[in-house]
Kinemage of the C-alpha trace (Angstrom):
@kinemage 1
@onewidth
@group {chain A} dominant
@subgroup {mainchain}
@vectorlist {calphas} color= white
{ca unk a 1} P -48.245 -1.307 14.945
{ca unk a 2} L -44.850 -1.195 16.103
{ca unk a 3} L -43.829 0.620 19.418
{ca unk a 4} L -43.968 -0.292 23.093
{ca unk a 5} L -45.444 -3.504 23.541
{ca unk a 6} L -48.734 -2.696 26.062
{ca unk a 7} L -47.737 -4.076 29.554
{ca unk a 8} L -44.188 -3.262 29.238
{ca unk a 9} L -42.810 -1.805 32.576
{ca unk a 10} L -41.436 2.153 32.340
{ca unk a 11} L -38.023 0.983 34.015
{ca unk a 12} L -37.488 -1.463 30.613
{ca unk a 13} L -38.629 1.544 28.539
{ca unk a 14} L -36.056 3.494 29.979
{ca unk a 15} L -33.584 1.322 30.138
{ca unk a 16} L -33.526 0.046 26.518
{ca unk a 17} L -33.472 3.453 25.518
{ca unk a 18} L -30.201 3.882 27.939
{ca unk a 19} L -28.815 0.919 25.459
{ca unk a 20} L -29.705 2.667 22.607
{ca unk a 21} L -27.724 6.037 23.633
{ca unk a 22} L -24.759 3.628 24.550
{ca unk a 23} L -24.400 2.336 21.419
{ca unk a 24} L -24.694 5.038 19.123
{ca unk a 25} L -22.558 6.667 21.762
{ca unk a 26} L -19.857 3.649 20.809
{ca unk a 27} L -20.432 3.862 17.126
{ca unk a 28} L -19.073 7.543 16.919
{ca unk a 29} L -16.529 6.971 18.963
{ca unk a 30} L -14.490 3.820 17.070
{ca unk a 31} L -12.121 4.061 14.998
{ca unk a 32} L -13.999 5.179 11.417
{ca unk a 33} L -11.696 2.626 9.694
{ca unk a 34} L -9.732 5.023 7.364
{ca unk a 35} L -8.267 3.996 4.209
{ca unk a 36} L -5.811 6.074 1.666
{ca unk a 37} L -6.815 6.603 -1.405
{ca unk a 38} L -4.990 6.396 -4.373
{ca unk a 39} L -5.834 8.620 -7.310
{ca unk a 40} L -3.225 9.396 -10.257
{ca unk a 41} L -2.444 13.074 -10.561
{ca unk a 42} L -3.608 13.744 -14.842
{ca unk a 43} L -4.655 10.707 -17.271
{ca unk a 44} L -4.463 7.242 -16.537
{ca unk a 45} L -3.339 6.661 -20.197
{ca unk a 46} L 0.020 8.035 -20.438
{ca unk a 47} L 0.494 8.624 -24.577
{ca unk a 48} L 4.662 9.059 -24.531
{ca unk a 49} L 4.041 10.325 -28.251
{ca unk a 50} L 6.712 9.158 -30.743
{ca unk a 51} L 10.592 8.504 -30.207
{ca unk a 52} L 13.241 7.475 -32.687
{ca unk a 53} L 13.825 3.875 -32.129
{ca unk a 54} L 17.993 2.735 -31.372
{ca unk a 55} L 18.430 -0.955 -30.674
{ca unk a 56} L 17.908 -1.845 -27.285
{ca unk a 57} L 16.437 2.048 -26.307
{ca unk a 58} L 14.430 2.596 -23.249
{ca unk a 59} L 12.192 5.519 -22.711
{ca unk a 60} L 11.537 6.795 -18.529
{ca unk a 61} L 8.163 8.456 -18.212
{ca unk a 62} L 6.280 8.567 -14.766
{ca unk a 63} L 2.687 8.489 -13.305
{ca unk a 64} L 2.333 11.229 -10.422
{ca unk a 65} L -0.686 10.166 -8.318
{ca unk a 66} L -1.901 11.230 -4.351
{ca unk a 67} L -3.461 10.616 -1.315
{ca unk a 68} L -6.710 11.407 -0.978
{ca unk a 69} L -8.038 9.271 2.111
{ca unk a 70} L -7.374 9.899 5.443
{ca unk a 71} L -5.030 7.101 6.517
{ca unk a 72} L -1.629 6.210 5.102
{ca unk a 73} L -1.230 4.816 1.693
{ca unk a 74} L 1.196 1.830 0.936
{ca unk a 75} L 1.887 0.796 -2.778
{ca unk a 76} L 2.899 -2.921 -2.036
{ca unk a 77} L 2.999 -3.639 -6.411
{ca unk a 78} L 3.050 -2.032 -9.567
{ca unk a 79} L 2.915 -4.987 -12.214
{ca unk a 80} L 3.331 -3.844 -15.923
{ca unk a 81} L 1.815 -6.083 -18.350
{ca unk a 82} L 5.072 -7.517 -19.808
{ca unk a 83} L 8.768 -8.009 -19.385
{ca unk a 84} L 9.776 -4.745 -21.419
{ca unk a 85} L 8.808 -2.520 -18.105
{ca unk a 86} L 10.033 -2.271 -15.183
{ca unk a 87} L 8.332 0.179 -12.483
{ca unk a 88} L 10.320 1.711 -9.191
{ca unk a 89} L 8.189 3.682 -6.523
{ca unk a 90} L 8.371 5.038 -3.081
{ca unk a 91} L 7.728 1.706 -0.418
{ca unk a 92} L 7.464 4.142 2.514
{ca unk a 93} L 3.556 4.922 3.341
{ca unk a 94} L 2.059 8.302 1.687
{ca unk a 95} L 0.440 10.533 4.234
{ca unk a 96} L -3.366 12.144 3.123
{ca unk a 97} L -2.573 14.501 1.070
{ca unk a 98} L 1.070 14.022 -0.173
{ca unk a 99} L 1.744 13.021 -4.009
{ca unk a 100} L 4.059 9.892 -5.086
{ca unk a 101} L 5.513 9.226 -8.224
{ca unk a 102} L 5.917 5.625 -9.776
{ca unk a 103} L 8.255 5.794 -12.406
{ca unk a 104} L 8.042 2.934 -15.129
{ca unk a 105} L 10.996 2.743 -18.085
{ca unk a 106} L 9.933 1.224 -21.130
{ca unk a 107} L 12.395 -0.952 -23.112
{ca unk a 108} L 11.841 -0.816 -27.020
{ca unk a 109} L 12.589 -4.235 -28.567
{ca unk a 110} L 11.319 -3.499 -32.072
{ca unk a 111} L 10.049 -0.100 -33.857
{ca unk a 112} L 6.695 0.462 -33.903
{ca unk a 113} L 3.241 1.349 -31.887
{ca unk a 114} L 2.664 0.046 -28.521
{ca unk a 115} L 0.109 0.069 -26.025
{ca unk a 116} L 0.999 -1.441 -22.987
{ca unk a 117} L -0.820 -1.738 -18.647
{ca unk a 118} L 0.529 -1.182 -15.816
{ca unk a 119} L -1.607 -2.602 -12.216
{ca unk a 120} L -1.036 -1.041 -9.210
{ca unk a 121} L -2.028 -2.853 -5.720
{ca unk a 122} L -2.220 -1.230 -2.585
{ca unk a 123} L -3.646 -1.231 0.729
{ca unk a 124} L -6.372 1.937 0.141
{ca unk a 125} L -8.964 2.427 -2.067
{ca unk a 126} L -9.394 1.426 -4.689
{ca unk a 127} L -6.700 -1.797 -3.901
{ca unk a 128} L -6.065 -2.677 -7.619
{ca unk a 129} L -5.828 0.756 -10.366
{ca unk a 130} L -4.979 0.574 -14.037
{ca unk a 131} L -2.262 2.762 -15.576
{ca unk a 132} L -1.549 2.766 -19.414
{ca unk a 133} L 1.065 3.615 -21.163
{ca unk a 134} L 0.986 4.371 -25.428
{ca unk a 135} L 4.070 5.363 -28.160
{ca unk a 136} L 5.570 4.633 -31.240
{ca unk a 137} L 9.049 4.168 -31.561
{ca unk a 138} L 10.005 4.848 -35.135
{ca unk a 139} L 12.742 3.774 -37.180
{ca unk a 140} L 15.760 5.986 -37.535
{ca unk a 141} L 16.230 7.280 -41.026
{ca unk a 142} L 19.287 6.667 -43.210
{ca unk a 143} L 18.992 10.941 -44.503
């Protein structure tokens, strides 16, 4: 039941065990492959809360997230779900550790509530996140 086949000369033995040591030797000493990591610094829902709504207004509001891997981070996208966001961020890489900040400004066609996504693609882990982004912009008073 498993083992050394009987017959099998020592000098084999010994040297398939000299393969062995070589390998795992060559395993721990590659590259490990590192990847950043993006995680988002607080919620991933982002509830702006209520504004008073002006034709054509735009609310700024920002997602703060970091670098927990251990190998740069690169944002290459932020996509928000519609035209009525637009989202800036850093291009340079993040080092382990450091925190980022993509800022997204929402433009207010209408009053009302509003629930809207935001995906962000990079080269860590995990490559695609979800960010979300909730308000209600309410319609000025005539008092």
């Amino acid at each position: 039941m498993g083992g050394i086949p009987k017959g099998c000369p020592p000098f084999l033995i010994a040297e398939m065990k000299n393969v062995v040591v070589f390998l795992l030797a060559l395993l721990l000493l590659l590259p490990s492959g590192g990847r950043g990591k993006f995680q988002v610094c607080g919620p991933i829902k982002n509830n702006i809360g209520s504004y008073s709504y002006v034709e054509d207004s735009s609310v700024l509001f920002q997602f703060r997230y970091v670098n927990i891997g251990d190998s740069l981070l690169t944002i290459s996208q932020v996509v928000p779900s519609c035209p009525c966001m637009e989202a800036s961020w850093s291009q340079e890489p993040l080092a382990p550790g450091d925190t980022g900040c993509i800022q997204v400004l929402y433009f207010a066609d209408h009053p009302g509530h509003f629930r809207k996504s935001l995906t962000v693609i990079n080269d860590g882990f995990p490559e695609w996140s979800y960010l979300y982004v909730e308000g209600t912009a309410l319609e000025a008073s005539d008092d």
